[in-house]
C-alpha positions as CSV (number, residue, x, y, z in Angstrom):
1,X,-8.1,-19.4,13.6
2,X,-7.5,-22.7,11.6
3,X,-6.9,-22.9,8.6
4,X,-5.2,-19.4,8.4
5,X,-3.0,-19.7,11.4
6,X,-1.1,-22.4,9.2
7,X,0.7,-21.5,6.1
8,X,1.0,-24.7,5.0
9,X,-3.2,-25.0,4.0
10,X,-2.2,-22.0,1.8
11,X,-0.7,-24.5,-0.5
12,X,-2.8,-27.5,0.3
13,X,-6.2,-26.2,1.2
14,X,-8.4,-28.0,3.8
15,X,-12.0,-28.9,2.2
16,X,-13.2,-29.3,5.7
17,X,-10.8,-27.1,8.2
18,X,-12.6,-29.3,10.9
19,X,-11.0,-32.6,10.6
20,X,-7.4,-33.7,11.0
21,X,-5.7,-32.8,8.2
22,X,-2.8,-35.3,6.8
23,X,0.3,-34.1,4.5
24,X,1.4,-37.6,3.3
25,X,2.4,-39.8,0.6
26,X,1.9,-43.6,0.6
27,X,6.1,-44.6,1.7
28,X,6.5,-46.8,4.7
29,X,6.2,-44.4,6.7
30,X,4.0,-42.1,5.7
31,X,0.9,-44.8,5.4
32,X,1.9,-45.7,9.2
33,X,-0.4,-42.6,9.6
34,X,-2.7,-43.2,6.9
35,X,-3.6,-46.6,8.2
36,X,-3.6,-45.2,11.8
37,X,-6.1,-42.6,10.8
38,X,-8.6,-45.7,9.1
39,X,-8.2,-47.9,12.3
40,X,-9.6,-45.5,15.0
41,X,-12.0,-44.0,12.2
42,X,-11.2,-40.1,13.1
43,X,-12.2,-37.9,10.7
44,X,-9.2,-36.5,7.9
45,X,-8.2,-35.1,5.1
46,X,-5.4,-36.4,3.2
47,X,-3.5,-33.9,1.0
48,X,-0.5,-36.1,-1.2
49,X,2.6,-34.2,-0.6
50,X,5.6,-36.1,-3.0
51,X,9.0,-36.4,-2.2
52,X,10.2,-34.0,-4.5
53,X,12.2,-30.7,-3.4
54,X,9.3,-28.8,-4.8
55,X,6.9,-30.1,-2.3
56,X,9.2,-31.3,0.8
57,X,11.5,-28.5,0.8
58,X,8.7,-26.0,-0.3
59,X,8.4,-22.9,2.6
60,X,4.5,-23.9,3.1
61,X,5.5,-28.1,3.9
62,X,8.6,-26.7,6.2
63,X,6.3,-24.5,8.2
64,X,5.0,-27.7,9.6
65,X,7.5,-29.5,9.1
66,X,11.5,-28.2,9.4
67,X,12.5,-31.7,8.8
68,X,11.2,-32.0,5.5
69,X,10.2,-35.1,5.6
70,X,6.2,-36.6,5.5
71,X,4.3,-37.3,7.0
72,X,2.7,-34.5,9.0
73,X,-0.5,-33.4,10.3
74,X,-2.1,-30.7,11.9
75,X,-5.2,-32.0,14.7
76,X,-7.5,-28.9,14.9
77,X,-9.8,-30.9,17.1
78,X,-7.7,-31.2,19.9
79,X,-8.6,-29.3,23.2
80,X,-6.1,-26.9,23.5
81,X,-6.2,-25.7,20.2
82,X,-4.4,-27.3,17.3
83,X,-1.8,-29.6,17.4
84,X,0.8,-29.5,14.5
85,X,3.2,-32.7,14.1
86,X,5.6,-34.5,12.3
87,X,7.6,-38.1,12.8
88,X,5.6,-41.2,12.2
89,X,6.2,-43.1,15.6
90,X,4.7,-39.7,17.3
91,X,1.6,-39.3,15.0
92,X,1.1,-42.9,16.1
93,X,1.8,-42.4,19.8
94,X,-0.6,-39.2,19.7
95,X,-3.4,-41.0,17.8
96,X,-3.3,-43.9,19.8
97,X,-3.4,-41.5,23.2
98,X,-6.4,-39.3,21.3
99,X,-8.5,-42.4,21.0
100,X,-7.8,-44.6,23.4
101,X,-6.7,-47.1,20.8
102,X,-3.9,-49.3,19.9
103,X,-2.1,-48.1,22.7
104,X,-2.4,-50.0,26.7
105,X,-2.8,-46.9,28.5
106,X,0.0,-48.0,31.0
107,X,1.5,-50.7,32.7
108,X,3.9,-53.2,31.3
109,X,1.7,-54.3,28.3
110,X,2.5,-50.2,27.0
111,X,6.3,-50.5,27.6
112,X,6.3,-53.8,25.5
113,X,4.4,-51.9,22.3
114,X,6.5,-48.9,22.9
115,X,9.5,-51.2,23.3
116,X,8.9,-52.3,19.4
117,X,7.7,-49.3,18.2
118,X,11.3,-47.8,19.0
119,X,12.7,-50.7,17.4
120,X,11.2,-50.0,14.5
121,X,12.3,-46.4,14.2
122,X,15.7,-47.1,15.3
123,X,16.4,-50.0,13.5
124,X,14.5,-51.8,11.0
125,X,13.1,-48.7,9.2
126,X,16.4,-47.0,8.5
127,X,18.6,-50.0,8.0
128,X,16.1,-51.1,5.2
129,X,16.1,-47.6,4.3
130,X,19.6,-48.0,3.7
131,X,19.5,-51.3,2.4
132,X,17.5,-50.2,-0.7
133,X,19.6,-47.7,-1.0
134,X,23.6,-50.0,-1.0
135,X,21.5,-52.6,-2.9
136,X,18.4,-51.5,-5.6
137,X,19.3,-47.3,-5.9
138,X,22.3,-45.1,-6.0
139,X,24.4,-47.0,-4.0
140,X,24.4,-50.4,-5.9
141,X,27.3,-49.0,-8.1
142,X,29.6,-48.4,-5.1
143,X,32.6,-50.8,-5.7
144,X,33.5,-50.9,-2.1
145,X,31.3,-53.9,-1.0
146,X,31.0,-53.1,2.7
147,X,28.0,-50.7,3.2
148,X,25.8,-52.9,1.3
149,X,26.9,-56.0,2.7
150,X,26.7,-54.2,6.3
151,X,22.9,-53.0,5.6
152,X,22.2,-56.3,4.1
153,X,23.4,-58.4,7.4
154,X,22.0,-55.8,9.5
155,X,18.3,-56.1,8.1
156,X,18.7,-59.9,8.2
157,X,20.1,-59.5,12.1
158,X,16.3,-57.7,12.6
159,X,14.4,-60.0,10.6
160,X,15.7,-62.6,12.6
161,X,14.9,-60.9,15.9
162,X,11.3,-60.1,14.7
163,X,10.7,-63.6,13.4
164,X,12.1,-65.0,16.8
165,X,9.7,-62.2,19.1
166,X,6.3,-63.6,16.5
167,X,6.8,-66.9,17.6
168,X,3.8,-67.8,18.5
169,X,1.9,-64.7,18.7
170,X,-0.1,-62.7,16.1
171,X,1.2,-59.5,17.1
172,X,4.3,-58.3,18.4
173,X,3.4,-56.8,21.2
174,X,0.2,-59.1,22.1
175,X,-3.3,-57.3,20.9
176,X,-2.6,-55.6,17.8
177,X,-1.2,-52.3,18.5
178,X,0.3,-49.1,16.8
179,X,3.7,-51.0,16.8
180,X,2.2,-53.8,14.1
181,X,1.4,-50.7,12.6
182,X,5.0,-49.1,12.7
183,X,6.9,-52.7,11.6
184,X,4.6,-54.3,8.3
185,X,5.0,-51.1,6.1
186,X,8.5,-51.2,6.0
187,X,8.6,-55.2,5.6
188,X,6.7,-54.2,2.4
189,X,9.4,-52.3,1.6
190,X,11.5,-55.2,0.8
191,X,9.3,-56.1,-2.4
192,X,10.2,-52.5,-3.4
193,X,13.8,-53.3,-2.9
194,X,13.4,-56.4,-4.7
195,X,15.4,-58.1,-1.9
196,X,14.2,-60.8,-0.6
197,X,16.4,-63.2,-1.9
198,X,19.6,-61.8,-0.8
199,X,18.1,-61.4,2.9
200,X,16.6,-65.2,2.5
201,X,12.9,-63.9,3.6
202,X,11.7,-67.3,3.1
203,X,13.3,-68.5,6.4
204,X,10.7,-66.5,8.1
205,X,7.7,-68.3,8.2
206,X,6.4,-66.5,11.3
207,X,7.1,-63.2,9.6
208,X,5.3,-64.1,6.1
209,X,2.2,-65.2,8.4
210,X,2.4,-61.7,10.5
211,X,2.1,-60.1,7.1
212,X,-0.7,-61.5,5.7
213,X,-2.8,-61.0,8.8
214,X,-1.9,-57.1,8.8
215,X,-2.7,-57.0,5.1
216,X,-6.4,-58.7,5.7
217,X,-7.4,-55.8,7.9
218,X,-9.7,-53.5,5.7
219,X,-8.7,-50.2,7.5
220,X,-4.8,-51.4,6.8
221,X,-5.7,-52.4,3.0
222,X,-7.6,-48.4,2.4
223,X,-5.0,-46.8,4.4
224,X,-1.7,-48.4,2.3
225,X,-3.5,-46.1,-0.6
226,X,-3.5,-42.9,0.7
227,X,-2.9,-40.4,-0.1
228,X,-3.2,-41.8,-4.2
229,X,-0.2,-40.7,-5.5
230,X,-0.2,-39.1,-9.1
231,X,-1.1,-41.8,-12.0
232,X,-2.1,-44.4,-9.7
């Protein structure tokens, strides 16, 4: 019976063992499900889980999760019984399918979201992922020049192909859709990396635009805050 079927809720208890419950913290990709979770108005709890060892690599978050990575969720409302899951693109695939939201239900208008919500997670999540780190963290002081200029020229290849797909369009995939959801986070991530000169961002008009539409949504302004993480 939920919560005790779960060992993870031993560590981070569910107030209300009735809702979705959401093991998170506010990265690119863990408010992906955050925001998700405010736009279709389920019910959740969010419980921060950081990205230290402590809490990633702790036995109760790897009994949801074997990947240690966030976010995760467990869905005890489902039909079948719970559902337990982990990776971003399928919490969004899921949530979209739960609802009826975000998400064509078939047809060639939900190949073209699921089209870019695979680009996302094959390409412009980890290549900035690995931009920030060849260019603002650990791998700045690598003398060799060719991983960061590789990940820089990458991200800029996508930005270009993104910029180019928005032209005239609001969304990338048409109606707003769980693949808008998937691709602004991680363009936010390039303030983070403090990169946006060295990828010339300012040649992107249609991109800066797409941005600032995402970022007017009130569900997508809540959702980039949770889970609060510690001294916020």
């Amino acid at each position: 019976m939920f919560p005790d079927d779960f060992p993870i809720t031993a560590r981070w208890p569910a107030t209300d063992p009735k809702v979705i419950q959401l093991y998170s913290y506010p990265t690119p990709n863990g408010v992906k499900a955050s925001i998700m979770l405010e736009e279709t108005g389920l019910p959740y709890e969010a419980h921060l889980v950081t990205l230290s060892d402590d809490d990633v690599k702790s036995d109760a978050f790897l009994s949801l999760n074997p990947n240690n990575k966030i976010p995760a969720l467990i869905d005890p409302t489902a039909a079948n019984g719970p559902v337990e899951l982990f990776e971003s693109g399928a919490i969004l695939i899921y949530l979209a399918e739960k609802t009826g939201k975000f998400l064509p239900a078939d047809g060639a208008a939900r190949a073209d979201v699921l089209k870019w919500l695979m680009w996302q997670m094959g390409g412009l999540g980890p290549m900035l992922g690995q931009l920030g780190f060849f260019y603002r963290f650990a791998g700045k002081d690598i003398e060799d020049p060719r991983p960061r200029d590789r990940y820089i020229g990458e991200a800029r290849r996508l930005l270009t192909v993104l910029n180019g797909a928005l032209d005239g369009q609001d969304w990338i995939a048409g109606d707003y859709s769980i693949a808008d959801i998937a691709i602004v986070p991680w363009l936010r991530a390039i303030d983070f990396y403090e990169a946006h000169d060295v990828l010339g961002t300012a040649d992107f008009a249609n991109i800066a635009a797409y941005r600032a539409r995402f970022e007017a949504r009130p569900a997508v302004q809540k959702g980039l805050n949770i889970p609060k993480p510690p001294n916020s």
